[in-house]
N, C-alpha and C positions, 0 to 999 in steps of 0.2 A: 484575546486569542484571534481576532479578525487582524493581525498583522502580517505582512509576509514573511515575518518573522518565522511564525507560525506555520501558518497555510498559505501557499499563493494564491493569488485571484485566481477563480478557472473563468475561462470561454465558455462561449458557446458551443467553439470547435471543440475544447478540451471536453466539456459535459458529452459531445457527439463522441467520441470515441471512446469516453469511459460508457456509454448505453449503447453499446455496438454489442452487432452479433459475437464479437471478439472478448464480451465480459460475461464475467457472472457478478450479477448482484444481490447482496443481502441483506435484508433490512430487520433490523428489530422494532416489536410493536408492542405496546403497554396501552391497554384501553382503548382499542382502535387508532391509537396514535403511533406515530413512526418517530420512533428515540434517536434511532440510529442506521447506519448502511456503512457497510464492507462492497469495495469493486475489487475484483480480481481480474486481470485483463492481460490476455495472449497475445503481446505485442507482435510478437512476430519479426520480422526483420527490418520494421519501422525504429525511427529516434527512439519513439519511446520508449522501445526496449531497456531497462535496464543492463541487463546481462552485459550488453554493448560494454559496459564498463568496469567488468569482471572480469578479469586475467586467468580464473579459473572456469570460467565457461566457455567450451570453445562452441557448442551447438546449442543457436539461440532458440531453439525452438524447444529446448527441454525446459524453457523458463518462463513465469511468468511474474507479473508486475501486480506487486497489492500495493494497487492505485492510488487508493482513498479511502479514510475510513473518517467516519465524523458522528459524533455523537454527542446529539443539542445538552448544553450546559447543566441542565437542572437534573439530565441523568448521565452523569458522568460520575467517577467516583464507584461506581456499580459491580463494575469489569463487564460492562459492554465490549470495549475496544475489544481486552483480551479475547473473551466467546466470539468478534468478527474474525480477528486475525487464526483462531484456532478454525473455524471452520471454515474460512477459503485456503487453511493449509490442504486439512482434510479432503478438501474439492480437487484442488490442484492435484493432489499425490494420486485422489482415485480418476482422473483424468489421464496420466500418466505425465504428468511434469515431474522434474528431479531437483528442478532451483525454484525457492521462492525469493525476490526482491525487491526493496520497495527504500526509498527517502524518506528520511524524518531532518527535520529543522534541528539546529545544535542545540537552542535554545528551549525547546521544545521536551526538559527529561520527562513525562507522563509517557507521550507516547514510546519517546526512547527506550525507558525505563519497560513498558508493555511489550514491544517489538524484541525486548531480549531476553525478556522473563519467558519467550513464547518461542526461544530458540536460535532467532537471529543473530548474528553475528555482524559487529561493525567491519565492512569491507576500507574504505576510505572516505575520506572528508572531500566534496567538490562543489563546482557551481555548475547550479541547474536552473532551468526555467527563467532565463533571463538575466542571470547574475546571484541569483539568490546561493548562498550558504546550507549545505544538508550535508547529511550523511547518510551514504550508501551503505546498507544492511542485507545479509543475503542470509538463505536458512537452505541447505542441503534437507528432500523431504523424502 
């Protein structure tokens, strides 16, 4: 799962705007220990915007991008992701966003398979972050 296949490498720069005043983040915890984290992040009129690449969103600011969700190996299987993805929906909507969207890897059906069992909808197939293969997922909330 450490492939780009999978997940890209982040930066520095990438980790700095996913922990920007512009995210929410959410982490789950088992025994003092951190399992997993959901980011939700209000790109705003920056690249990272998703929406930029929705034909059905014309006002980027009703939308936001669930970033990154990751959850260490040994508790996976669980439905971590799913309770992340459900509860930066929930955040988003009482925030007042109206789009959520986020990339997943082709190769990649768990999360695939989580991102649409939770409402998402595959928008189109593109290259992101450098060349990589995903598909662009959106969820009206």
């Amino acid at each position: 799962v450490g492939s780009p296949d999978f997940l890209r490498r982040n930066t520095k720069e990438t980790f700095s705007v996913c922990f920007s005043d512009n995210s929410l983040v959410l982490g789950v915890f088992f025994d003092g220990e951190i399992v997993g984290f959901g980011i939700l992040l209000d790109a705003k009129d920056t690249s990272e915007n998703l929406a930029k690449d929705v034909d059905m969103i014309s006002d980027l600011m009703i939308s936001a991008n669930v970033k990154l969700i990751i959850v260490r190996p040994k508790f996976r299987g669980n439905g971590i992701q799913r309770i992340l993805i459900d509860k930066l929906s929930e955040h988003a909507k009482n925030v007042g966003f109206e789009w959520l969207c986020t990339t997943v890897s082709p190769v990649n059906s768990w999360s695939l398979d989580n991102f649409i069992k939770s409402g998402f909808i595959e928008h189109k197939r593109l290259e992101k972050y450098g060349g990589l293969s995903r598909i662009l997922l959106c969820k009206k909330i």
